[in-house]
C-alpha positions as CSV (number, residue, x, y, z in Angstrom):
1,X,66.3,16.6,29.9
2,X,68.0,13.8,29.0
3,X,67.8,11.4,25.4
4,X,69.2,8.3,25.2
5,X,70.8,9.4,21.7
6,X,71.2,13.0,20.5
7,X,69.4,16.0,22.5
8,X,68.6,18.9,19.8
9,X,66.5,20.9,22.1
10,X,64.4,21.9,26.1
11,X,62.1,24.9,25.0
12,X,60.1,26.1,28.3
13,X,56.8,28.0,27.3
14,X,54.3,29.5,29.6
15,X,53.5,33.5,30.7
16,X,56.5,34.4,31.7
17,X,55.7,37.9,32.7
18,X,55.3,38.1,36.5
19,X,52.4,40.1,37.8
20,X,53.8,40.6,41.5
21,X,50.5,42.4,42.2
22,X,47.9,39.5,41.9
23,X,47.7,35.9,43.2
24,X,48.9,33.7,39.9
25,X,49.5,30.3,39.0
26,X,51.5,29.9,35.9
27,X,52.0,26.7,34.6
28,X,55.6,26.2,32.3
29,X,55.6,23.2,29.8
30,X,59.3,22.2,28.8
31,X,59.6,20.7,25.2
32,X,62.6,18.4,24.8
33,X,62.7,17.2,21.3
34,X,66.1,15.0,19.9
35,X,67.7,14.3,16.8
36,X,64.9,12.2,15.3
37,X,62.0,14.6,15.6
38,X,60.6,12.3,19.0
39,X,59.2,15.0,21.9
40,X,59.1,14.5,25.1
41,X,57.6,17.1,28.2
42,X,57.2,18.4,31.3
43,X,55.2,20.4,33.3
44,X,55.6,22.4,36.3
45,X,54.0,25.6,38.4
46,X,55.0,28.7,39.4
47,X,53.3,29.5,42.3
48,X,52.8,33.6,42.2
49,X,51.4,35.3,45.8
50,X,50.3,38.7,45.2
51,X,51.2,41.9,47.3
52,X,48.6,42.6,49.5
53,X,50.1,44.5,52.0
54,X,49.9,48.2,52.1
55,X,53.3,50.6,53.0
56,X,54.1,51.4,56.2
57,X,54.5,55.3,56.8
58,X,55.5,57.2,59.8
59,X,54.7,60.7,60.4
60,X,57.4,62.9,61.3
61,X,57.2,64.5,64.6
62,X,54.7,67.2,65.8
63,X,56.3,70.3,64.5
64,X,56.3,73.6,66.9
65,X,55.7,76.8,64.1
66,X,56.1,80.4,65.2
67,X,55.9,83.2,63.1
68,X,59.8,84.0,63.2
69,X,60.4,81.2,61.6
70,X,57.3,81.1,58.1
71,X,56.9,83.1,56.2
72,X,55.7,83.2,52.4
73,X,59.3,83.5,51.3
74,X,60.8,81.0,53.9
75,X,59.2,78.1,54.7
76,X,62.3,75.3,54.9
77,X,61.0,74.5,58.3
78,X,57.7,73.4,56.8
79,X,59.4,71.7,53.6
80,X,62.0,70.1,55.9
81,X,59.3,68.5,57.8
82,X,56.7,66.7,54.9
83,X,60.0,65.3,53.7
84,X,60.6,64.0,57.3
85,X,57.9,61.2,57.1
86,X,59.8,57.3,56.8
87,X,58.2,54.6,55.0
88,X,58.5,51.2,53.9
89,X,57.2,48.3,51.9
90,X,58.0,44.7,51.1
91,X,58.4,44.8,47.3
92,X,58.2,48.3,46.4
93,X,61.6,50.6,46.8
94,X,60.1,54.0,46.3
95,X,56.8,53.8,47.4
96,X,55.4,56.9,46.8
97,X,54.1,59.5,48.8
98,X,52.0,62.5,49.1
99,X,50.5,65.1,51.7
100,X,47.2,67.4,51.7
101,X,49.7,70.5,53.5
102,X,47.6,73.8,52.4
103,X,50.0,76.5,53.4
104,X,47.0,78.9,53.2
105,X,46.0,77.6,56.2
106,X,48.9,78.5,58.5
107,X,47.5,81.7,60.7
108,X,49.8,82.6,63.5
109,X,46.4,84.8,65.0
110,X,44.9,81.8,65.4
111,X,47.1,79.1,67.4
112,X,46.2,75.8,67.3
113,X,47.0,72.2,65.3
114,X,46.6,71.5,61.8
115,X,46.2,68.1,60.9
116,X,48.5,67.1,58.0
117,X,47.6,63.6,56.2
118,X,50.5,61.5,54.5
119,X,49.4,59.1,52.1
120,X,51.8,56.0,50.7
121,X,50.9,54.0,47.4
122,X,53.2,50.9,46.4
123,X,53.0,50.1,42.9
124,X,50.4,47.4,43.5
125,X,48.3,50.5,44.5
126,X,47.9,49.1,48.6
127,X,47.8,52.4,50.0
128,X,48.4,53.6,53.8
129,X,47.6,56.9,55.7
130,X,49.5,58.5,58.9
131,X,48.6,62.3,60.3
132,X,51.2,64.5,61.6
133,X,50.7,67.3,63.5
134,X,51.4,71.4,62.9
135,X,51.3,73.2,66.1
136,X,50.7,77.0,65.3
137,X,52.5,79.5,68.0
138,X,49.8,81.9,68.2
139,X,51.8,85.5,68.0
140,X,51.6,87.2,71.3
141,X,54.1,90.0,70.7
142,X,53.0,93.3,70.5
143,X,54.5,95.5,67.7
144,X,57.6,97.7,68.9
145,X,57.3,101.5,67.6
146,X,60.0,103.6,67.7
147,X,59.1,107.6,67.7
148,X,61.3,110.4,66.6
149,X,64.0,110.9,68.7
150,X,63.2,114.7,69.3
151,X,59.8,116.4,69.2
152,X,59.4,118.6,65.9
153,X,59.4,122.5,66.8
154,X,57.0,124.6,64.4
155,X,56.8,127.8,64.1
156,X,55.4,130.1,61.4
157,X,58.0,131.4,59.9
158,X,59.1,128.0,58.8
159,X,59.6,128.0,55.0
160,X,57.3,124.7,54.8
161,X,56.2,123.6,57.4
162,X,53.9,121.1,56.3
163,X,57.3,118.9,54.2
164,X,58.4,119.3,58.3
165,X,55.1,117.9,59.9
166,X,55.8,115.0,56.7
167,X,58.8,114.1,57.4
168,X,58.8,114.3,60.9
169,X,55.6,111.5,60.8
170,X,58.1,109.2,58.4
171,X,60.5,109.0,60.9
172,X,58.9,106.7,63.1
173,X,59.4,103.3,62.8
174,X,58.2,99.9,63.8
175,X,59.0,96.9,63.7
176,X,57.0,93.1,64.4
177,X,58.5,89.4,65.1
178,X,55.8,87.9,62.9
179,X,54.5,90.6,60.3
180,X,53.5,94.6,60.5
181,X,50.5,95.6,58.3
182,X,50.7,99.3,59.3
183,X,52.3,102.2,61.0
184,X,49.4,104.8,61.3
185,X,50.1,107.9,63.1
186,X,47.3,110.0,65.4
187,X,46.2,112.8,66.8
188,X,45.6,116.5,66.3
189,X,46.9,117.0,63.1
190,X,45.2,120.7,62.5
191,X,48.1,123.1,63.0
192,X,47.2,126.7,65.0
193,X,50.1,129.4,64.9
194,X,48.4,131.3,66.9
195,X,48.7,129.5,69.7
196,X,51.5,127.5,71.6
197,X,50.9,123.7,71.6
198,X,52.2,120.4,71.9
């Protein structure tokens, strides 16, 4: 502004709060006023274009999960890979973003994908979906049990032998690459002394 004597004051007023979100035009009126009360203004626009555009997410790559490797206790593979996701967005920084993951649903006896949906938000609430992929290793392996190294020899005039018939069935052992539920033993577990048997 300029005053051919004495400038006292150039006020601007208008909203000047920005609303990035939504198309605006805000209008700012300058007030120039000099030394002998005479005003004088100006007007101008601010032209305000709204963000429209929603994220854009990448999934992270199909993850390959075998039992060795989950487990209710360990599950970084998993956690490593929802945080693998990479997104981006014109005006937002730290868009963010969530997942529907429902560990319950991880069950190595039945192989297969699970679907897992990321979801991105900006602040101006455009939103964008991606789906990445679980693959579930079905388990193949077989148990391995491992019997007593020596067959138990009973005879009657054992002090106890039903403590030895006890023991001797705790000794076995098994393990599983993914998880053992039991260790049953069987057979003939009726004892005759009156006859030899194996």
């Amino acid at each position: 502004a300029t005053d051919n004597c004495e400038l006292i004051s150039l006020v601007p007023t208008g909203a000047m709060a920005i609303d990035f979100c939504t198309d605006a035009t805000i209008t700012i009126t300058w007030t120039a006023t000099d030394k002998c009360g005479l005003v004088g203004t100006a007007t101008q626009d601010i032209i305000v274009t709204g963000d429209a555009v929603p994220p854009v997410i990448t999934a992270p790559d199909p993850l390959d999960l075998e039992c060795e490797m989950y487990s209710e206790t360990n599950s970084l593979a998993v956690d490593d890979w929802l945080d693998d996701y990479m997104v981006m967005d014109d005006c937002d920084s730290d868009v963010a973003v969530t997942h529907d993951f429902d560990a319950t649903t991880v069950d190595f006896c039945v192989p297969g994908p699970i679907t897992v949906t990321f979801t991105a938000i900006d602040d101006c609430g455009n939103e964008a979906t991606v789906d990445g992929t679980i693959n579930i290793i079905g388990d193949t392996e077989v148990p391995v049990v491992v019997a007593p190294a020596a067959p138990l020899e009973l005879a009657c005039t054992d002090d106890d032998p039903s403590a030895l018939v006890a023991e001797f069935l705790d000794s076995a052992t098994a393990t599983d690459n993914c998880e053992l539920i039991s260790l049953v033993p069987t057979g003939a577990m009726a004892i005759d002394f009156c006859t030899d048997a194996t």
